[in-house]
N, C-alpha and C positions, 0 to 999 in steps of 0.2 A: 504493500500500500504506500509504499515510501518513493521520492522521484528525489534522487541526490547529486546536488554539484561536486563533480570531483574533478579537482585538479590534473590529474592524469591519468593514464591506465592503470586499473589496480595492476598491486605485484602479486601472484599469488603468494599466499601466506600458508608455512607450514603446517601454521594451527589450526588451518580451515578445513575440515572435512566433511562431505556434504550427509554424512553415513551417521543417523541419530540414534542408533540403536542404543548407546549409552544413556541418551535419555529418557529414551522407553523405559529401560531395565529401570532406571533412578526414579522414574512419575510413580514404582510401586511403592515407593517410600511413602508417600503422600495417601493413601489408603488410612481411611480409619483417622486421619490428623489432620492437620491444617493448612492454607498454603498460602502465600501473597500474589495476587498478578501487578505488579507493578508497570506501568505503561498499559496499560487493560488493551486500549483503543475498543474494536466491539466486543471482546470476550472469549475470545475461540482457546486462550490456554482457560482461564476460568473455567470453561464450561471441558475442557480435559480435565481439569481437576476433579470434579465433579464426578465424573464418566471414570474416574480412576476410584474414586471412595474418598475425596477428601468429606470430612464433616462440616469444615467452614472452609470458605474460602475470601479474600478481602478483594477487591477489586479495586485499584486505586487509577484514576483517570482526570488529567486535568482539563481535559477538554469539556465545555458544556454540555453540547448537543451529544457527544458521545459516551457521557457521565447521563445523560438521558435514557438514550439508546439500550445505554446496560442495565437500568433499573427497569426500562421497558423487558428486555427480553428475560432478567432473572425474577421477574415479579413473581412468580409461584414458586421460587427456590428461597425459602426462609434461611438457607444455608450461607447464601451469597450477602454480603456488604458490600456495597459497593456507594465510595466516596469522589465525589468530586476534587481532586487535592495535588498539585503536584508534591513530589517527595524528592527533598533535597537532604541538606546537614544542618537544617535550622528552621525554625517555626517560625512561619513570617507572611509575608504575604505579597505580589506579581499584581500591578496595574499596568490596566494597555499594552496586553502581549496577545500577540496570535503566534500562528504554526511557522516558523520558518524552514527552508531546505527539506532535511528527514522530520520533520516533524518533531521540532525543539523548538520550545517556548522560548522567545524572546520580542521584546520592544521593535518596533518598527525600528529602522535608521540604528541598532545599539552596536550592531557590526560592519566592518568592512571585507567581510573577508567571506566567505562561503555561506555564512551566515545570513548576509546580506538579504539572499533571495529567499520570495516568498514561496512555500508550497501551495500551488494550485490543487494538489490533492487535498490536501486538508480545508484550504477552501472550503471545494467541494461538499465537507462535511460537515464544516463548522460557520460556513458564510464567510465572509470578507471583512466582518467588522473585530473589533478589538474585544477581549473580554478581562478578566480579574478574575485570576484565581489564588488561592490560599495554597500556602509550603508547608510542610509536615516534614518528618522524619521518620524511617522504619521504628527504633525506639518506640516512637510517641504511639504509634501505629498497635503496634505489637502491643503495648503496657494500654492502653486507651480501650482496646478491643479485649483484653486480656485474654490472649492468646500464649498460653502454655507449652504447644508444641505442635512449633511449626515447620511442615515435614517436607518443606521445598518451597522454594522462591526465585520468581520470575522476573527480570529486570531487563525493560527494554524502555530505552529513555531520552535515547538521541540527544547521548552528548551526555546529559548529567549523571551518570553511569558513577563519576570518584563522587560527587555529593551524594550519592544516596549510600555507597560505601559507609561514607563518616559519620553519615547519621542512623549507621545500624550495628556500631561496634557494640554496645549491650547486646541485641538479639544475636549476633553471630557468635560471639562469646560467650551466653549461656545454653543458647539451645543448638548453634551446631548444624542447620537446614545447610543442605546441597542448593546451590544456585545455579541458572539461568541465568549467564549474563552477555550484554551485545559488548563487544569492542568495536569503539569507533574513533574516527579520525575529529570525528564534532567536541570531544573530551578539549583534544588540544585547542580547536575553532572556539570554543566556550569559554577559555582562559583556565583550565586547569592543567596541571603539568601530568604526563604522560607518565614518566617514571615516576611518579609520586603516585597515582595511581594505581600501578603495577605494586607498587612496596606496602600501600594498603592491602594489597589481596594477600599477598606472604606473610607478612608481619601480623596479620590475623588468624593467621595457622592454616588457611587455606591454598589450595594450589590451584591453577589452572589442567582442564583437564580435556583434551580435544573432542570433537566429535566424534571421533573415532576410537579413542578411548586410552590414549598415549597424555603421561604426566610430561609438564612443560616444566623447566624450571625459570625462573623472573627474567634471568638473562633472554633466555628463548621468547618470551611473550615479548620482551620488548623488541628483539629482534626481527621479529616476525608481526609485529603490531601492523595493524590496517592502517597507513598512514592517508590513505583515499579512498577507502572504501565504509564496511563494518559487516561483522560476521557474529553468530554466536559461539559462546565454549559454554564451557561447565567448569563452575568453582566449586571446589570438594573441599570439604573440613580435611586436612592432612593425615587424618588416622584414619579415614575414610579410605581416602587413596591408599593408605598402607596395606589396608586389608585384605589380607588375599581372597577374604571374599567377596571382596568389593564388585558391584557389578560393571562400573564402567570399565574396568580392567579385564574384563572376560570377553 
């Protein structure tokens, strides 16, 4: 659903593999437990959660009409929350932003750089005019909803991928979810630093873990980082990957 200015041809990147069996085998974690769709847009991982056995699921979407869309289609699932909000590293609050490029929230004119341009996709779904939304953090999210045990987390966020990072070192620290997350080249377009980033995911005990089911170590993600593009992996709590019963490893 995404239409992205990229600089040049992507390079392909080691850590991209098109093969998601690993995250099949990992969606059974989520059975019987909880899960986050962060970036929701209409719900299609939500509504896998669901079709997996999660018991709750949070659906978190900044966009209006598409924070609509999702209470419209989950209205008979009492299981589903879903909040209007984006999710950053602080509680706060975004006047006069629409969709820009992959669908990252920002102010008209607040970039010069790939940013700049608007998505006509999102458009599409959201109108042409400017809206106001509210910031959260996973934290706030998790403790607010009192969510005990959350059994996978989805993060697709175009671009603010290290803020939602920092504002979920509580939850990844005590409960330990396998993530879903996109790497993109909008991280750096957004002013955040790449290898600071990267140092977030390790330093949290977490590894990077491919589609294909091969452990990266920080040097290699950043090596291999989408510097024009964005792709997903999977970040695994580091005892997880140890496991030899780990599923992504088989």
């Amino acid at each position: 659903m995404t239409e992205c200015v990229m600089s040049s041809e992507p390079t392909p990147s080691p850590l991209w593999s098109p093969t998601a069996e690993a995250f099949e085998r990992l969606l059974a974690r989520v059975a019987g437990r909880q899960a986050l769709d962060i970036g929701a847009n209409e719900g299609g991982y939500a509504a896998l959660f669901l079709e997996k056995g999660a018991t709750r699921v949070v659906a978190l979407e900044p966009g209006p009409r598409l924070a609509a869309g999702l209470r419209q289609r989950f209205a008979d699932r009492p299981e589903v929350t879903v909040r209007q909000v984006g999710i950053s590293d602080r509680v706060g609050h975004l006047s006069g932003v629409k969709f820009h490029n992959c669908w990252t929230l920002a102010r008209p004119g607040e970039f010069d750089n790939r940013l700049h341009a608007v998505s006509p996709g999102a458009e599409d779904v959201e109108g042409a005019g400017l809206f106001d939304v509210a910031l959260t953090t996973v934290d706030e999210i998790v403790e607010s909803a009192g969510l005990s045990d959350v059994g996978f987390i989805k993060i697709d966020v175009d671009g603010y991928e290290a803020r939602v990072l920092r504002g979920a070192r509580q939850t990844l620290t005590r409960q330990r979810p396998p993530i879903m997350i996109e790497l993109s080249y909008l991280i750096h377009d957004l002013g955040d630093s790449v290898p600071a980033f990267i140092n977030e995911i390790y330093s949290s005990g977490y590894v990077v873990v491919t589609m294909a089911g091969e452990v990266a170590t920080a040097a290699q993600v950043l090596d291999g980082f989408p510097w024009h593009t964005s792709f997903d992996v999977l970040m695994l709590p580091a005892e997880l990957a140890r496991d030899s019963a780990c599923p992504a490893l088989k």
